[in-house]
mmCIF file of the C-alpha atoms, coordinates in Angstrom:
data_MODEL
# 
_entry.id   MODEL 
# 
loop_
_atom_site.group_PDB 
_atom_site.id 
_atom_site.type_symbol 
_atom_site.label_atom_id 
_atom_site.label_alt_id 
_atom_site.label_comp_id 
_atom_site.label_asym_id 
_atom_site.label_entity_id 
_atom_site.label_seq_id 
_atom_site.pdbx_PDB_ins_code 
_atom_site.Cartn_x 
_atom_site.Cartn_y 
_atom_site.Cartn_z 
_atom_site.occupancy 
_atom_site.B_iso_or_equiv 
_atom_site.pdbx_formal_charge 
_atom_site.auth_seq_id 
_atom_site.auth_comp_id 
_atom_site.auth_asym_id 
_atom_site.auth_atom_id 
_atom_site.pdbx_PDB_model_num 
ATOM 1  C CA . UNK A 1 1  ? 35.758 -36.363 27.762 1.00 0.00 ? 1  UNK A CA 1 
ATOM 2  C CA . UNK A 1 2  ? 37.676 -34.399 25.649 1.00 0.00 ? 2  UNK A CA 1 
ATOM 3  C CA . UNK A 1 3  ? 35.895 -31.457 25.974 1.00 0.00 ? 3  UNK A CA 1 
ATOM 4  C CA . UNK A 1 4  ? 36.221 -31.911 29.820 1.00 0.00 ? 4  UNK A CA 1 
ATOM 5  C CA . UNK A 1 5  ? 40.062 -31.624 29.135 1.00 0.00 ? 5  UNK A CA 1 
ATOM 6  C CA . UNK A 1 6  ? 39.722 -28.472 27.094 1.00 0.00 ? 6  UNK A CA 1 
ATOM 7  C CA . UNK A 1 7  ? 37.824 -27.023 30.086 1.00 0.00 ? 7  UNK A CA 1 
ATOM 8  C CA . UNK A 1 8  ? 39.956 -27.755 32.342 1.00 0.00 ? 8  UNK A CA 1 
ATOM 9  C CA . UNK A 1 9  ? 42.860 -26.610 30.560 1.00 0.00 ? 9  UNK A CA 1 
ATOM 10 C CA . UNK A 1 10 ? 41.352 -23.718 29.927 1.00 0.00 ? 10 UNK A CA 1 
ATOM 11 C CA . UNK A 1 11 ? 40.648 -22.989 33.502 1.00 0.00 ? 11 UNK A CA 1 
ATOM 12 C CA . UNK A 1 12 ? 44.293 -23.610 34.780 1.00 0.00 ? 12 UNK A CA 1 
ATOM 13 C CA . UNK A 1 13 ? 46.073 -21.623 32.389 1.00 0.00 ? 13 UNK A CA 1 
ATOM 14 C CA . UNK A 1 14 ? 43.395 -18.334 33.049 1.00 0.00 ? 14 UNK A CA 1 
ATOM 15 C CA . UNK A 1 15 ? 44.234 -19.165 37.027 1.00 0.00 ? 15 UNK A CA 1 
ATOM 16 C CA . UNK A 1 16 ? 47.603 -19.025 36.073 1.00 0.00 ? 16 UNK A CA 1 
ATOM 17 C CA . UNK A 1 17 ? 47.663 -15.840 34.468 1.00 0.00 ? 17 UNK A CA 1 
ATOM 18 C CA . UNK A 1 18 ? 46.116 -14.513 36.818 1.00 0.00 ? 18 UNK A CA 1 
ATOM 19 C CA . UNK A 1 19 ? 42.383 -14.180 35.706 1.00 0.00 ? 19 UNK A CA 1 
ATOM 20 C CA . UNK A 1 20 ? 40.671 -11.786 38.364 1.00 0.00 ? 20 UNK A CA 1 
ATOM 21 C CA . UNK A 1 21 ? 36.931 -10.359 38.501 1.00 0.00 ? 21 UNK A CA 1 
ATOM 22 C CA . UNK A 1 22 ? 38.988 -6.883  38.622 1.00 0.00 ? 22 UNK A CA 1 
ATOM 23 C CA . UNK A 1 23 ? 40.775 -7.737  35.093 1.00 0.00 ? 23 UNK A CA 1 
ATOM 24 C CA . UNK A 1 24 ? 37.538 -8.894  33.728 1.00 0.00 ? 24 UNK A CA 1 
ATOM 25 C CA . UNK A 1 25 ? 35.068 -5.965  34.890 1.00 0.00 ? 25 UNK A CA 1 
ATOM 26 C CA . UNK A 1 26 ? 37.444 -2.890  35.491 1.00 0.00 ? 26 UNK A CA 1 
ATOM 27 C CA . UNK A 1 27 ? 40.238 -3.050  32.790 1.00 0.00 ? 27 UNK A CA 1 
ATOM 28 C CA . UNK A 1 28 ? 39.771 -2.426  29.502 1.00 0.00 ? 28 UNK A CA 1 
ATOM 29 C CA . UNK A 1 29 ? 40.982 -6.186  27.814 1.00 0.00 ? 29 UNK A CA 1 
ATOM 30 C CA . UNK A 1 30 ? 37.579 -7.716  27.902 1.00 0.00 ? 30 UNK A CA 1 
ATOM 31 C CA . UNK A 1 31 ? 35.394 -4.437  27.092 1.00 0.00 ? 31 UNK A CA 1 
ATOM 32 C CA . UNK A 1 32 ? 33.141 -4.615  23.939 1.00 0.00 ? 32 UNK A CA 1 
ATOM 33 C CA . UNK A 1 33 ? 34.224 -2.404  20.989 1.00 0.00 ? 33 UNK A CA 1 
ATOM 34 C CA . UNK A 1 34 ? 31.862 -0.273  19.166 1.00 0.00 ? 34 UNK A CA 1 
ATOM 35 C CA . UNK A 1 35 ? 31.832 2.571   16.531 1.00 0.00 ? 35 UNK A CA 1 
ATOM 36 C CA . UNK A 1 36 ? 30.271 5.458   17.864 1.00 0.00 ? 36 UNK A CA 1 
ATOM 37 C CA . UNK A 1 37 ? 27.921 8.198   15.767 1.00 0.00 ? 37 UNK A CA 1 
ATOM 38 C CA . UNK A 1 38 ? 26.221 5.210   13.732 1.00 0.00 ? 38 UNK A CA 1 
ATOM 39 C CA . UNK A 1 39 ? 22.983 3.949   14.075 1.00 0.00 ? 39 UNK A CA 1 
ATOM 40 C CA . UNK A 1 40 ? 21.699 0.082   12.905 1.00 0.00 ? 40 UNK A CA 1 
ATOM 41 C CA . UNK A 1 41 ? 18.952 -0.134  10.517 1.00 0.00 ? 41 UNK A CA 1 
ATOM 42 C CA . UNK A 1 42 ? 16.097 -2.472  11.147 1.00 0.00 ? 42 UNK A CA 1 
ATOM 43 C CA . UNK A 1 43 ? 17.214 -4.474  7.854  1.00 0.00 ? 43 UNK A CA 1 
ATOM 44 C CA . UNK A 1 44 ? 20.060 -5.348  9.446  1.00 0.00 ? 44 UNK A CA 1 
ATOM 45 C CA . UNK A 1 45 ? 21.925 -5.190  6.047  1.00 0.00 ? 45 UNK A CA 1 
ATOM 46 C CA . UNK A 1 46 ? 22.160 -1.131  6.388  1.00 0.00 ? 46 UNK A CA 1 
ATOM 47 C CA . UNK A 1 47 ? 23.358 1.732   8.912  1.00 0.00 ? 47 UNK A CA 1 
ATOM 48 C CA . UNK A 1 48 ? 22.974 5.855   8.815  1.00 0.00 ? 48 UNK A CA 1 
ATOM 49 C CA . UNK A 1 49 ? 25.223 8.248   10.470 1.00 0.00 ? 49 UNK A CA 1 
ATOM 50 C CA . UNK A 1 50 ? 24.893 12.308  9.638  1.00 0.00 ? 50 UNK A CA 1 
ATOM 51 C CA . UNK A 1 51 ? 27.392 14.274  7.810  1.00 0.00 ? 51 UNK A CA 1 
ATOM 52 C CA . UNK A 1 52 ? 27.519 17.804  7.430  1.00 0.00 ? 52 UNK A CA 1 
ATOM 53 C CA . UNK A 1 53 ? 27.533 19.456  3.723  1.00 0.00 ? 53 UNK A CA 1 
ATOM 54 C CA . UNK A 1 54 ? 27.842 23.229  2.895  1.00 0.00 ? 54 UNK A CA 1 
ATOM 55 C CA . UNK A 1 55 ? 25.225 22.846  -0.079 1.00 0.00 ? 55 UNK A CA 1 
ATOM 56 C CA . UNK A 1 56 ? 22.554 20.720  1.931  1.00 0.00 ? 56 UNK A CA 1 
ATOM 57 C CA . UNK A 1 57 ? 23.297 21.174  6.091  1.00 0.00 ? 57 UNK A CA 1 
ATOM 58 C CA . UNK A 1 58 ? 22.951 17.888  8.218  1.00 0.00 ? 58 UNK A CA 1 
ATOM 59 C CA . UNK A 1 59 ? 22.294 14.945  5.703  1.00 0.00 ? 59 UNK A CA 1 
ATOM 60 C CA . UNK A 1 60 ? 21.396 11.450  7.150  1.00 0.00 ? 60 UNK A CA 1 
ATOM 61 C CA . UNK A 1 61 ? 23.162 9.342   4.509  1.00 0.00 ? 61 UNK A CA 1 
ATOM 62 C CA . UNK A 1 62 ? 22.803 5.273   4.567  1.00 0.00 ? 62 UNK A CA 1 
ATOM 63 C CA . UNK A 1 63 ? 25.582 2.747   4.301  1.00 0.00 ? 63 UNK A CA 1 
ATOM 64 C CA . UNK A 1 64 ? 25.868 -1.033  3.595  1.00 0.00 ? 64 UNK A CA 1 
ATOM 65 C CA . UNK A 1 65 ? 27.383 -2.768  6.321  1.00 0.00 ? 65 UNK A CA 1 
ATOM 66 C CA . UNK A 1 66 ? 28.894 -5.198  3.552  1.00 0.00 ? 66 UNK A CA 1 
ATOM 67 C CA . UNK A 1 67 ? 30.685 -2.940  1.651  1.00 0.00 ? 67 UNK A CA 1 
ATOM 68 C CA . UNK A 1 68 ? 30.973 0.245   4.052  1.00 0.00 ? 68 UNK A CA 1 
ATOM 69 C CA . UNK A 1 69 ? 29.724 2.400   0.726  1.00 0.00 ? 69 UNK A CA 1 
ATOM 70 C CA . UNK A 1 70 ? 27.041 5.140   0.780  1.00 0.00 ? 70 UNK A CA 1 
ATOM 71 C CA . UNK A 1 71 ? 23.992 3.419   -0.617 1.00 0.00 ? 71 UNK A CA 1 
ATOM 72 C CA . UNK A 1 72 ? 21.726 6.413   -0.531 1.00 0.00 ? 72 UNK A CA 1 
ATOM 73 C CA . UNK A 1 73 ? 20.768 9.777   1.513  1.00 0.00 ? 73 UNK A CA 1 
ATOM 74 C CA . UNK A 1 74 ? 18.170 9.588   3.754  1.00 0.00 ? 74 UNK A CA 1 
ATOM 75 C CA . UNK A 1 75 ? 17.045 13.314  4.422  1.00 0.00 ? 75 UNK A CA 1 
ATOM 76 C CA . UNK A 1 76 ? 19.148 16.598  4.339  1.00 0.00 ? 76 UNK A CA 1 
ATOM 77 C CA . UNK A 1 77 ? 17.979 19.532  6.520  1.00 0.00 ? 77 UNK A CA 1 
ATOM 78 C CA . UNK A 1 78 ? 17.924 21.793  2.909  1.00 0.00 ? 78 UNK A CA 1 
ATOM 79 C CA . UNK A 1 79 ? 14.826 18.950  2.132  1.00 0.00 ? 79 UNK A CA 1 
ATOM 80 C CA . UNK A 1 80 ? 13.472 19.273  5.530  1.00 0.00 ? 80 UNK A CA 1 
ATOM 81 C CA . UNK A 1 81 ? 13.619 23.120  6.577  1.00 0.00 ? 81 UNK A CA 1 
ATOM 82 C CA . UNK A 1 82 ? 14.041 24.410  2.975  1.00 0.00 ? 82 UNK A CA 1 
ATOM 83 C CA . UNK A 1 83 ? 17.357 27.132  3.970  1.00 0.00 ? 83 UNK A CA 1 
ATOM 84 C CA . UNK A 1 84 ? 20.817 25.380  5.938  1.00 0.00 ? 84 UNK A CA 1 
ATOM 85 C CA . UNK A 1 85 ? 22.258 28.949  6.321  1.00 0.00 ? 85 UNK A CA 1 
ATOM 86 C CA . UNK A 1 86 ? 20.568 29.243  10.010 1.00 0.00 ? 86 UNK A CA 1 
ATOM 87 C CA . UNK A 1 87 ? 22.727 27.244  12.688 1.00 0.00 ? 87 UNK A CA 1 
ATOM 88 C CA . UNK A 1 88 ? 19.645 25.467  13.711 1.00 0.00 ? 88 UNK A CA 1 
ATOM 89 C CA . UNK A 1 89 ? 18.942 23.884  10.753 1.00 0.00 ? 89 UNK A CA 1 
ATOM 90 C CA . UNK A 1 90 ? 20.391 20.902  11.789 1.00 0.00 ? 90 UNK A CA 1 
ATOM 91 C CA . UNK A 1 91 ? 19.192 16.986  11.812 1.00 0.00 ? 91 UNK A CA 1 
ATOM 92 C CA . UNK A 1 92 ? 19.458 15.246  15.349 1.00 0.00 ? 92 UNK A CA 1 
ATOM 93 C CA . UNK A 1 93 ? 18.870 11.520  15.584 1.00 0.00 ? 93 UNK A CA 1 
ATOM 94 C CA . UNK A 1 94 ? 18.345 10.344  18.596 1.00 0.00 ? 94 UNK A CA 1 
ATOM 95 C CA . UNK A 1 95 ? 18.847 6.288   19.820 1.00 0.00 ? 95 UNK A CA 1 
ATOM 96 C CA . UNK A 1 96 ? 16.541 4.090   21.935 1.00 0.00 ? 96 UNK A CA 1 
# 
């Protein structure tokens, strides 16, 4: 019963503000935030993102979602191609 209430309640005071599909789906108060240029680890406990570095090029470096620190470096293009002076010497990661 009481959660009937709360419902309810709930309902009238969104029709009173005037709750519309258009609010909802075209404005911006209900959109989803996110943090571009990272990518989720399976783990779960971990996420990479690249950096750039004079000394190594493109370096996929590994971060703890619990403490936001670097945990570790993945690959750097100077480990992968050997030289990072040439422009396309550089690491893409692609999601999906």
């Amino acid at each position: 019963m009481v959660v009937a209430l709360l419902c309810c309640a709930t309902l009238q005071t969104q029709a009173q503000s005037g709750l519309s599909n258009e609010i909802i789906w075209k404005g911006s108060e209900f959109s989803a935030e996110f943090i571009g240029g990272l990518n989720s680890m399976n783990d779960g406990l971990h996420y990479t993102s690249t950096e750039e570095s004079d000394a190594f090029g493109t370096r996929i470096v590994k971060y703890s979602y619990a403490t936001g620190k670097e945990v570790g470096v993945i690959a750097t293009a100077k480990d992968i191609f050997g030289d990072v002076k040439k422009k396309h010497r550089r690491i893409r990661i692609q999601s999906g």
